[in-house]
C-alpha positions in Angstrom: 11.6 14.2 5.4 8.2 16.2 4.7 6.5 14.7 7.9 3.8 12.5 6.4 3.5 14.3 2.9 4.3 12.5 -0.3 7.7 13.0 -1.6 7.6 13.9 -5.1 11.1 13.8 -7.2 11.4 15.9 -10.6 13.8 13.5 -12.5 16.1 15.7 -14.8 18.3 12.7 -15.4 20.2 13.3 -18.2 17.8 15.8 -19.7 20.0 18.6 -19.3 22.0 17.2 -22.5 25.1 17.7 -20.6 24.5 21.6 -20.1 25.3 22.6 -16.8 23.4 25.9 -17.2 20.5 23.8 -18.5 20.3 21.9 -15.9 20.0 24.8 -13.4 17.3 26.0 -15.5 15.7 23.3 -14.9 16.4 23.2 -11.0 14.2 26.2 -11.1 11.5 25.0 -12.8 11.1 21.7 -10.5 10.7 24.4 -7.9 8.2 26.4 -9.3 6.2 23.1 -10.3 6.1 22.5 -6.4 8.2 19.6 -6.7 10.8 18.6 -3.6 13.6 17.4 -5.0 15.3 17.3 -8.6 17.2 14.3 -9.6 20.2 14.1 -12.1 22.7 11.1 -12.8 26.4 10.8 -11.6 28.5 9.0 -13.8 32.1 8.4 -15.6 31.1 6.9 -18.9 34.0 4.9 -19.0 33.0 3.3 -15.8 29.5 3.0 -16.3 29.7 0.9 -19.3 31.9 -0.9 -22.3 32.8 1.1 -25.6 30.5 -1.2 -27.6 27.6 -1.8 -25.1 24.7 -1.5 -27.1 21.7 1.0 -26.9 18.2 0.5 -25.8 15.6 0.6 -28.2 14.0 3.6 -27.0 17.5 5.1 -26.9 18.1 4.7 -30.3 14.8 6.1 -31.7 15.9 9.3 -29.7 19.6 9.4 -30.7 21.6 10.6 -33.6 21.9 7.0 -36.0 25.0 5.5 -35.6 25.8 7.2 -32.5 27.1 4.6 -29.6 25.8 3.8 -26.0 29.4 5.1 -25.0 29.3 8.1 -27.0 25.6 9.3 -26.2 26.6 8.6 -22.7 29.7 10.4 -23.0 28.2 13.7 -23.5 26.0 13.5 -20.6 28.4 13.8 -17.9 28.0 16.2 -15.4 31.5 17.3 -13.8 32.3 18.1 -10.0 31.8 21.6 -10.4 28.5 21.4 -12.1 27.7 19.2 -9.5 28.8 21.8 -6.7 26.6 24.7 -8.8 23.5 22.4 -8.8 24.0 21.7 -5.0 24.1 25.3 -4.3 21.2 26.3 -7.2 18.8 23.8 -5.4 19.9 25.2 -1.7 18.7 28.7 -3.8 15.5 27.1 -5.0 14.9 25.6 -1.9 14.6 21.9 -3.5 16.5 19.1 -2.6 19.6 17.7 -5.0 19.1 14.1 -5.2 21.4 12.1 -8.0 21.3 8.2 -8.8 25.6 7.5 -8.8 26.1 4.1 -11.6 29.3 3.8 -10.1 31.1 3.3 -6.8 33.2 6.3 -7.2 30.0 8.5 -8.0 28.8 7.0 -4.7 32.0 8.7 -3.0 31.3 11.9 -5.0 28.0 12.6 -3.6 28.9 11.2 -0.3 31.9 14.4 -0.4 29.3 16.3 -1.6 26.8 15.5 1.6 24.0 14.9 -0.6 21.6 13.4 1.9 19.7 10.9 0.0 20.5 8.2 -2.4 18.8 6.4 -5.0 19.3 3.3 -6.6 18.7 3.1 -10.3 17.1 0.0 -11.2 20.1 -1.1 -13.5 22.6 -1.3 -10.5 19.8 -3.1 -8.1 21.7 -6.5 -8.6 25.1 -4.8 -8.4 26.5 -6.2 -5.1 29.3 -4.3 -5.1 28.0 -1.0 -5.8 24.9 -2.0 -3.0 27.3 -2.7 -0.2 29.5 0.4 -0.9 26.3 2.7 -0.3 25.1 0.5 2.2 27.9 1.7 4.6 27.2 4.9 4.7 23.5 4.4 6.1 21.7 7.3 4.1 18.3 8.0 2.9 18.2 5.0 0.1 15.5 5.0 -2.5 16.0 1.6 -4.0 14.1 1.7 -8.3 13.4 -2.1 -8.9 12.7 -2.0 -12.6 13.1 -5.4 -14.0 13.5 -7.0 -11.0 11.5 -9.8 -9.1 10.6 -10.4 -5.4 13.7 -12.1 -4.9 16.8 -10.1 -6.5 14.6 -7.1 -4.5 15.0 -9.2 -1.4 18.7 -9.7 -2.4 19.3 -6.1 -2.6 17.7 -5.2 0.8 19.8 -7.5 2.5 23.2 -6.4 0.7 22.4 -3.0 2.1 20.9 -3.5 5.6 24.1 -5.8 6.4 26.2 -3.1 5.1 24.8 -0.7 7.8 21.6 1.3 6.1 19.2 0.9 8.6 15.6 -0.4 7.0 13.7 2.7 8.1 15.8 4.7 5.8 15.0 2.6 2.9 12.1 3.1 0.5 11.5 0.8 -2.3 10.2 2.3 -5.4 8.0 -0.1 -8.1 9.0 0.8 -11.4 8.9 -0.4 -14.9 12.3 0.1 -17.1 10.4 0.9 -20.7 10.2 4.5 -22.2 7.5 5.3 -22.1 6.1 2.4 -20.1 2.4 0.9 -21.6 0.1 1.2 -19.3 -0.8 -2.7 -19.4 3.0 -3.2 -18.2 2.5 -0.8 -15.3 1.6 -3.8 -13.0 0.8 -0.9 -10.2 -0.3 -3.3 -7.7 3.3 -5.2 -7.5 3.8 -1.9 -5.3 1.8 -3.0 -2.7 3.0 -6.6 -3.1 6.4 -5.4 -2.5 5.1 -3.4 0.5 3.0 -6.3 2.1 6.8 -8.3 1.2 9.1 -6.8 2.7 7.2 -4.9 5.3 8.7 -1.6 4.0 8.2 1.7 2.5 7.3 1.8 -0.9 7.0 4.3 -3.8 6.6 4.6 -7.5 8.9 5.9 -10.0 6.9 6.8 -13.0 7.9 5.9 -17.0 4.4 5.9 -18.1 3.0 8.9 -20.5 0.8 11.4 -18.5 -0.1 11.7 -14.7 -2.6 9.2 -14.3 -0.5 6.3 -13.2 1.9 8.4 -10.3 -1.5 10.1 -8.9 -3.1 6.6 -8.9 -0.1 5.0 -7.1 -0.3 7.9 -4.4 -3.5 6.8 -3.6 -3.0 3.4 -3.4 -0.1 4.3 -0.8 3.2 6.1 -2.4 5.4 7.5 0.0 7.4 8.7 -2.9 6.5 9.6 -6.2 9.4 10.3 -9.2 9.0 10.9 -12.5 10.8 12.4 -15.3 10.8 15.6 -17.2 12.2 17.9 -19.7 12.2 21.2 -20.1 11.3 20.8 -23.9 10.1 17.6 -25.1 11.4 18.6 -28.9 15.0 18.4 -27.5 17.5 15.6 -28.8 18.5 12.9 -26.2 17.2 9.7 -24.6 14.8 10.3 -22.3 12.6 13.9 -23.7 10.0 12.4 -24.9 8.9 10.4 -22.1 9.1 13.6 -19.9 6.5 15.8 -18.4 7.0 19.4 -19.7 7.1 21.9 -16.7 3.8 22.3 -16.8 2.4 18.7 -16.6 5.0 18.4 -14.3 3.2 21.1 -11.5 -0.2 19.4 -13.0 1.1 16.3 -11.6 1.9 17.5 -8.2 -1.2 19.9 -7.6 -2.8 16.6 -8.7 -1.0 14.7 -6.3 -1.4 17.2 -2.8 -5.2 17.1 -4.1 -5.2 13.0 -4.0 -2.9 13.4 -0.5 -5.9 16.2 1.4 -8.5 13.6 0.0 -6.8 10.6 1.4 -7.9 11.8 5.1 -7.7 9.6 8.3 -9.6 6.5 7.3 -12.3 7.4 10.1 -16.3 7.0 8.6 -17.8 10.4 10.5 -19.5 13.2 8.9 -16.8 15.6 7.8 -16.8 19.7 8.6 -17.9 20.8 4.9 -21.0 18.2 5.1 -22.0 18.6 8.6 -23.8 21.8 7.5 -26.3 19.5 5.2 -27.1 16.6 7.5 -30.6 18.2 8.3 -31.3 19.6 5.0 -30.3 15.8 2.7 -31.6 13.6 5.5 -35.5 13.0 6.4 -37.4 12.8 9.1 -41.3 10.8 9.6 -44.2 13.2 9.1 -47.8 12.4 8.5 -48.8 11.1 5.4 -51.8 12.4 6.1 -53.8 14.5 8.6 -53.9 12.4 11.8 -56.3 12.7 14.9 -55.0 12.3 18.3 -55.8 8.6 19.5 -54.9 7.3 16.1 -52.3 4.6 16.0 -49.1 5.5 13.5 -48.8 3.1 10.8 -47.2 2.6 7.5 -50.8 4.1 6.1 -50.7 7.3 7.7 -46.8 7.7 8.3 -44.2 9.0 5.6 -40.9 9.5 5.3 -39.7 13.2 3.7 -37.1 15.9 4.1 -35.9 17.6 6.0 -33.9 16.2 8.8 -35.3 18.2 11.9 -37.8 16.0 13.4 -37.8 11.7 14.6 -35.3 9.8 12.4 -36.4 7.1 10.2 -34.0 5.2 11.9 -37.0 4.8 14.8 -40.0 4.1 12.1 -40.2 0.6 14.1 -40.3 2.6 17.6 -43.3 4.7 16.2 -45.1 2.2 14.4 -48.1 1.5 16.6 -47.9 4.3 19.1 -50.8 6.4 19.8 -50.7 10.2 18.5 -50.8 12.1 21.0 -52.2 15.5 19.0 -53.7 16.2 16.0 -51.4 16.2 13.1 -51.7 17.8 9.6 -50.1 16.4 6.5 -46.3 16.5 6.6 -46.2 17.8 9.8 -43.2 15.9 11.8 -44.4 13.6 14.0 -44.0 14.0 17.7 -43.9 10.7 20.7 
């Protein structure tokens, strides 16, 4: 998709509080913050979950009391036609629409839609069903495995290769289901047992407070970094106050490119910017002190001092015992 670069997604979610206009505002302000997609939810409440499913804990410190999973839910639906103006607001923004469907029949939506690549939440990663219906249509798949072990991951893999997703379209993102996640439950290095697995692409979605955690997992390897956030953190809902504001949100991605440029090729050489002070850090051997022609170099009358322009220490051993073949004053670089 962005030919090598990391792929950083600004999770909306349900953070537009079921505002259609809110959630193009905040299509424009993923783009500003440098982010390349923006990801909502797709979902039919009524399909998603039961009338008396209960909430999360997190949810229900952020939700009106006595307010139901259903009903919270309920209001954060996102109709067709909000989901066509978002398509055409990101094509505007130049920011690709990404949504996680809960359902099989949000799967169909966005498939009508063309949206171009899927993602798994982590709730439906042991929903066979669900896998093997977007397995068919062999898309762009981020797969979220929050809560999951090594082997419903495996599970889930195989439900949507057999389907017809081929594996090089699938990128498996380590993530922890807790809002906000501690950061002693991160586990950040199950991303690269997951990679070393499965032999696959991996990324990090990011529940965690702060930018820390996503900018460490880029340099440990993310090929995809998502995380969520809110275009005011004081707003009422699930999910605001473990969300970046706007502007952590473009902190987090100039943070990221910065950790991407500083990854490099892996080759140990002297790089452009330094070349210019190899001569100037580095030393050379010079007389300790003043030297007559005949006399034999030794640790005595040798030293080793800036700058760089004359033998390398590298040869002291090749000097030690030669003959001078001049006179030499004190910290003059020696010559064989």
């Amino acid at each position: 998709m962005l030919d090598n670069k990391v792929f950083i997604i600004a999770e909306a979610g349900v953070n537009h509080n079921g505002d259609p206009q809110a959630a193009e505002k905040m299509v424009a302000a993923a783009a500003q913050a440098g982010a390349d997609a923006i990801k909502f939810q797709t979902f039919t409440a009524g399909k998603l979950l039961v009338k008396n499913a209960p909430k999360a804990a997190y949810q229900t410190a952020n939700t009106p009391a006595g307010e139901s999973q259903f009903e919270m839910i309920k209001k954060l639906e996102l109709d067709l036609d909000a989901h066509r103006k978002l398509i055409r607001c990101c094509k505007d923004n130049k920011i690709y629409f990404m949504s996680s469907p809960f359902d099989n029949d949000s799967i169909d939506l966005l498939n009508d839609l063309e949206v171009e690549i899927f993602k798994v939440p982590s709730g439906e990663l042991i929903n066979v069903p669900y896998l093997r219906r977007m397995g068919a249509l062999n898309k762009t798949i981020f797969l979220s495995t929050g809560m999951a072990t090594l082997t419903e991951i495996e599970t889930a893999l195989k439900e949507l290769t057999r389907s017809g997703t081929v594996r090089e379209k699938i990128t498996v993102l380590h993530c922890n289901t807790e809002y906000p996640t501690p950061y002693e439950d991160v586990n950040l290095n199950a991303m690269l047992t997951i990679k070393n697995t499965f032999k696959i692409n991996v990324g990090y979605s990011d529940h965690t407070p702060g930018i820390e955690v996503p900018v460490a997992a880029v340099a440990l390897g993310a090929s995809v970094i998502e995380k969520h956030f809110t275009l005011d953190k004081n707003q009422p809902g699930p999910d605001h106050k473990a969300s970046l504001d706007p502007c952590e949100l473009k902190l987090m991605v100039d943070s990221i490119r910065n950790i991407e440029r500083a990854m490099g090729d892996g080759v140990k050489k002297p790089s452009k910017s330094e070349a210019k002070n190899i001569k100037i850090a580095r030393k050379s051997i010079v007389a300790g002190t003043a030297i007559k022609k005949g006399d034999i170099f030794s640790e005595a009358n040798l030293a080793v001092k800036r700058p760089g322009t004359g033998i390398s220490p590298l040869r002291w051993d090749e000097v030690i015992g030669r003959r001078a073949g001049r006179d030499f004053s004190e910290d003059e670089a020696i010559e064989i």
